[in-house]
N, CA, C and O atoms as CSV, one atom per row, in Angstrom:
chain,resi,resn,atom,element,x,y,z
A,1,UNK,N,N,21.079,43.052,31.488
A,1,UNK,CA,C,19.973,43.157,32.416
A,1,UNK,C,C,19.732,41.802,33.073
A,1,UNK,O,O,19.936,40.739,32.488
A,2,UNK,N,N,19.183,41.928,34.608
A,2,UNK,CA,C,18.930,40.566,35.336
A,2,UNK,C,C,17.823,39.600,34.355
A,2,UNK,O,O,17.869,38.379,34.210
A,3,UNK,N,N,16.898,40.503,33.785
A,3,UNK,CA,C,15.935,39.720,33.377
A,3,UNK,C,C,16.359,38.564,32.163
A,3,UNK,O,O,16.273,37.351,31.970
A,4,UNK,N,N,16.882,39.821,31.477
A,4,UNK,CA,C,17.395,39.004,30.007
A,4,UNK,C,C,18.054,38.227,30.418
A,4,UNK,O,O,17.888,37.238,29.704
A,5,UNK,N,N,19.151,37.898,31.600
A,5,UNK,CA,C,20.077,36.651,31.595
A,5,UNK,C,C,19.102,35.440,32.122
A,5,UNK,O,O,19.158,34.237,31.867
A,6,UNK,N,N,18.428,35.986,32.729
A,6,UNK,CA,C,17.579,35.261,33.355
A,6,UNK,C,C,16.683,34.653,32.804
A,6,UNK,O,O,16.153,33.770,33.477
A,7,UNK,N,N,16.228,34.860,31.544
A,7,UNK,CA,C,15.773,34.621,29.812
A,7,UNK,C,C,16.457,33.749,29.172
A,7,UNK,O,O,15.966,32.620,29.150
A,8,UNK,N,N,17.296,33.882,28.717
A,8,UNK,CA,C,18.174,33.594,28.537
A,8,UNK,C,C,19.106,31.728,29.251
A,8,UNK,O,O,19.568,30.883,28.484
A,9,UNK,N,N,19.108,31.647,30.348
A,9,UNK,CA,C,19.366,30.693,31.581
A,9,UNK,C,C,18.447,29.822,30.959
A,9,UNK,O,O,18.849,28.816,30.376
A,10,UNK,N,N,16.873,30.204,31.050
A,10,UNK,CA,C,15.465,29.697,31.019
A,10,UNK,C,C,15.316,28.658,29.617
A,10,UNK,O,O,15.053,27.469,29.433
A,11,UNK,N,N,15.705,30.063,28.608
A,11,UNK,CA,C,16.020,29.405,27.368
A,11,UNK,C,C,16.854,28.462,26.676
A,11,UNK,O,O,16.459,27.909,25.649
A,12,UNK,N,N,17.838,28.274,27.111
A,12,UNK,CA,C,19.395,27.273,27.466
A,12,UNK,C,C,18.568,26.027,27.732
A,12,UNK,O,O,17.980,25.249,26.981
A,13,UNK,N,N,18.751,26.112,29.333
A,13,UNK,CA,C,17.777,24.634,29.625
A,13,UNK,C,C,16.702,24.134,29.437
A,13,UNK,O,O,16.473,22.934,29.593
A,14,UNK,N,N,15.715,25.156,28.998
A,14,UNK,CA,C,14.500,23.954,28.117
A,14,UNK,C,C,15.139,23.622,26.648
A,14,UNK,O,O,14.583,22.736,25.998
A,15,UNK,N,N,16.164,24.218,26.146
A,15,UNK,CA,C,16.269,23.921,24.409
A,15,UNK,C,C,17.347,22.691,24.841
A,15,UNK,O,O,17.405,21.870,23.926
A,16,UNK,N,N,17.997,22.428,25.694
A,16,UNK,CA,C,18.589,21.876,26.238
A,16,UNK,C,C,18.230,20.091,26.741
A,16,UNK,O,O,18.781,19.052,26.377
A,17,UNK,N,N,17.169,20.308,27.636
A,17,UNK,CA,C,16.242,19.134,27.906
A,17,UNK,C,C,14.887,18.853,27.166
A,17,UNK,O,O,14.060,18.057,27.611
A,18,UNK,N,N,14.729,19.518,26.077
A,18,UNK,CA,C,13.015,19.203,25.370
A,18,UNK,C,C,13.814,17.891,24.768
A,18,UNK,O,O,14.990,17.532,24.714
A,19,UNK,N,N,12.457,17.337,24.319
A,19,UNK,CA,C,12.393,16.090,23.985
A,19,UNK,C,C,12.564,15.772,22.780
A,19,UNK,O,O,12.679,14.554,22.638
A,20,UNK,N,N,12.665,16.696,21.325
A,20,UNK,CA,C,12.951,16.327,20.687
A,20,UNK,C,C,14.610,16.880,20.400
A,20,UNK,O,O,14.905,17.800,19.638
A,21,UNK,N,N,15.399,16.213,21.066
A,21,UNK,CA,C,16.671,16.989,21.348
A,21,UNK,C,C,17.660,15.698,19.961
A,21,UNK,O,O,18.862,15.769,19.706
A,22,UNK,N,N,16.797,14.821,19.421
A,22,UNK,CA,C,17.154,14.327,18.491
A,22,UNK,C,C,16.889,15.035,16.998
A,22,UNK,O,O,17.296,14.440,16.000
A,23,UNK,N,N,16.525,15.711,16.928
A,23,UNK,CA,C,16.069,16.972,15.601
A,23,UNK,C,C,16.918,18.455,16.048
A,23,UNK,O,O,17.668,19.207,15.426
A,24,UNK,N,N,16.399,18.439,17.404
A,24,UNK,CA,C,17.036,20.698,17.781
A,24,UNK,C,C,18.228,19.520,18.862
A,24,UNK,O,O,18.088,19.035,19.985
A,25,UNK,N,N,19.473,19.428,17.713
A,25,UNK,CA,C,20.623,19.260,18.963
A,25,UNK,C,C,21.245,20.786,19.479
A,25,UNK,O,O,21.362,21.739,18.709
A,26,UNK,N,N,21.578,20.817,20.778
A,26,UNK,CA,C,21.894,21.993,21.412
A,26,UNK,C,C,23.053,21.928,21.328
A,26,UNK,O,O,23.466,23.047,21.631
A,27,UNK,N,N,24.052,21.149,21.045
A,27,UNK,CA,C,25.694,21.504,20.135
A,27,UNK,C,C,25.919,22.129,18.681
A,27,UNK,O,O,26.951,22.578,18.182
A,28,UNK,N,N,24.540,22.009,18.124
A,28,UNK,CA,C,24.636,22.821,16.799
A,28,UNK,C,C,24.105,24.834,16.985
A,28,UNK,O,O,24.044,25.676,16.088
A,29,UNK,N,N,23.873,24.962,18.193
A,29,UNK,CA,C,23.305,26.065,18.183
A,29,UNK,C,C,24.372,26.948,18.598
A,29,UNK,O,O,25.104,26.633,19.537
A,30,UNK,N,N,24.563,28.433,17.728
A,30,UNK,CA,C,25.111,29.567,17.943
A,30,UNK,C,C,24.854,30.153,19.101
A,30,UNK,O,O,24.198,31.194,19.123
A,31,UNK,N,N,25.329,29.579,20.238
A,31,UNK,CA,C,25.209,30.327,21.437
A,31,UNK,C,C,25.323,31.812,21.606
A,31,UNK,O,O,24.811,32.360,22.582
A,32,UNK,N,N,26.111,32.621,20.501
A,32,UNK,CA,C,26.741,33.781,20.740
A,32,UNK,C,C,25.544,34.689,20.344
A,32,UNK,O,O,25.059,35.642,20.953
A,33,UNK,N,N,25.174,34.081,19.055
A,33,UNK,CA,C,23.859,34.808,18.029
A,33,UNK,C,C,22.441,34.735,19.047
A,33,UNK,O,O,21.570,35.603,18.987
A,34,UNK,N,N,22.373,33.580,19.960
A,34,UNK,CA,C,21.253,33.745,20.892
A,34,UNK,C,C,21.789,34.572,22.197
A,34,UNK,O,O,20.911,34.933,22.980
A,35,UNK,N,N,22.644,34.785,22.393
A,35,UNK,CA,C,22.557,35.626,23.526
A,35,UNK,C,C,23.147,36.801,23.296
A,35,UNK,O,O,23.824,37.270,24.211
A,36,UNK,N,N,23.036,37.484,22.128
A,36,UNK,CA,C,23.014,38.821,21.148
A,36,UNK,C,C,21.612,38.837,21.429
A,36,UNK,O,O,21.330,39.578,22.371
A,37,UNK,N,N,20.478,38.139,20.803
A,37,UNK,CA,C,19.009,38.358,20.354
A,37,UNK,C,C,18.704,38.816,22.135
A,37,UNK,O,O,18.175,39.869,22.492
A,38,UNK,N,N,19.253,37.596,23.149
A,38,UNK,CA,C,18.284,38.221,24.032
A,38,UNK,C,C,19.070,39.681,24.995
A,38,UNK,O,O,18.831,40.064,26.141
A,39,UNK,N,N,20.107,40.248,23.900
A,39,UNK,CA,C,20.378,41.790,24.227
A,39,UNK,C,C,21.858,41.222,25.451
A,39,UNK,O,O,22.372,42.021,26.234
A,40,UNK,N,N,22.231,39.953,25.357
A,40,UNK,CA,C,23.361,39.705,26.699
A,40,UNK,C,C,25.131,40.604,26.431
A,40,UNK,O,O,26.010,40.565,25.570
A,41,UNK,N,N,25.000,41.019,27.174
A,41,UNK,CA,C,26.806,41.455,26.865
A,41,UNK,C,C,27.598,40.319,27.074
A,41,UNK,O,O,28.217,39.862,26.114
A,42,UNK,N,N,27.676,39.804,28.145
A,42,UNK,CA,C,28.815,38.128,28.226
A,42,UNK,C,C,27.550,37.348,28.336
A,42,UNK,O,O,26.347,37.593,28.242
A,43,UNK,N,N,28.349,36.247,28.586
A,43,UNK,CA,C,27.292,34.943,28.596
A,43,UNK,C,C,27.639,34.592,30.061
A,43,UNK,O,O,28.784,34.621,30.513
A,44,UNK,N,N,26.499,34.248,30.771
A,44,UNK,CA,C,26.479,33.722,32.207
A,44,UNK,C,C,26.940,32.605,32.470
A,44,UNK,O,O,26.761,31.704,31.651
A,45,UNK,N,N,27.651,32.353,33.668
A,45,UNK,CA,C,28.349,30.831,33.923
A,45,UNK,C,C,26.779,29.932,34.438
A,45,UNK,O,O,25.990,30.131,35.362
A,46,UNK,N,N,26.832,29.014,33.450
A,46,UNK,CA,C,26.210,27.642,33.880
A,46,UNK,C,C,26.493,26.290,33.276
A,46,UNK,O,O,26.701,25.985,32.101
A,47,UNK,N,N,26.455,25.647,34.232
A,47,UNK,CA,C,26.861,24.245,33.850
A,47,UNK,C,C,26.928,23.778,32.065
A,47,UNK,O,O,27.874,23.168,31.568
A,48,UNK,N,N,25.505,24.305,31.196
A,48,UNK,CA,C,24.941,23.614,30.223
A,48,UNK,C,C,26.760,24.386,29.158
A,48,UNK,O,O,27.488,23.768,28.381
A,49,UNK,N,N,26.843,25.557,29.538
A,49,UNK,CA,C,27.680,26.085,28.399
A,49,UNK,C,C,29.391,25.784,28.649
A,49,UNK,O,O,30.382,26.237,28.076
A,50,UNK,N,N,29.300,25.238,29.278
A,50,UNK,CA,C,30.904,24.842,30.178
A,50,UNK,C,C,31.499,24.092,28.622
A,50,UNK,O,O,32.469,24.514,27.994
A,51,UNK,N,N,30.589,22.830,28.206
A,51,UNK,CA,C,31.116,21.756,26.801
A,51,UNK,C,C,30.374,22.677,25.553
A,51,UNK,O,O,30.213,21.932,24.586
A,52,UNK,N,N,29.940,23.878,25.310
A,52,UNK,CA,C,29.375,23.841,24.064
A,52,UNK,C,C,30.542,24.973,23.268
A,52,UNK,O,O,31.254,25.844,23.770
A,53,UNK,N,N,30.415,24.631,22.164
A,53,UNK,CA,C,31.098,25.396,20.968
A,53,UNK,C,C,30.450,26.639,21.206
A,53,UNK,O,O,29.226,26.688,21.086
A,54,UNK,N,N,31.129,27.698,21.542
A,54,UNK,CA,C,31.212,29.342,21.838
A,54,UNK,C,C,32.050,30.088,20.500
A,54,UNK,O,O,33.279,30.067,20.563
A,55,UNK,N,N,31.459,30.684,19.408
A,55,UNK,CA,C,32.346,31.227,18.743
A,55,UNK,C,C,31.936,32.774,18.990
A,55,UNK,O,O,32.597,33.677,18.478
């Protein structure tokens, strides 16, 4: 669905740029398991997921 990717996008780049990105690093996160939760069939092209570990 548009929304969920669009959720999804939203969710990426704030977990991405918040400030305590020294505690929540965004290379340790299961990209696949979060974009299951927000219901995604593929994962959308954007810049942030181009370098991250995709299993």
């Amino acid at each position: 669905s548009q929304k969920s990717t669009k959720a999804f996008v939203s969710w990426v780049r704030s977990y991405n740029e918040h400030q305590a990105n020294y505690i929540f690093r965004f290379k340790e996160v299961d990209l696949a398991s979060v974009a299951k939760a927000f219901g995604l069939l593929k994962l959308p092209k954007m810049p942030e997921l181009k370098t991250a570990k995709i299993e």
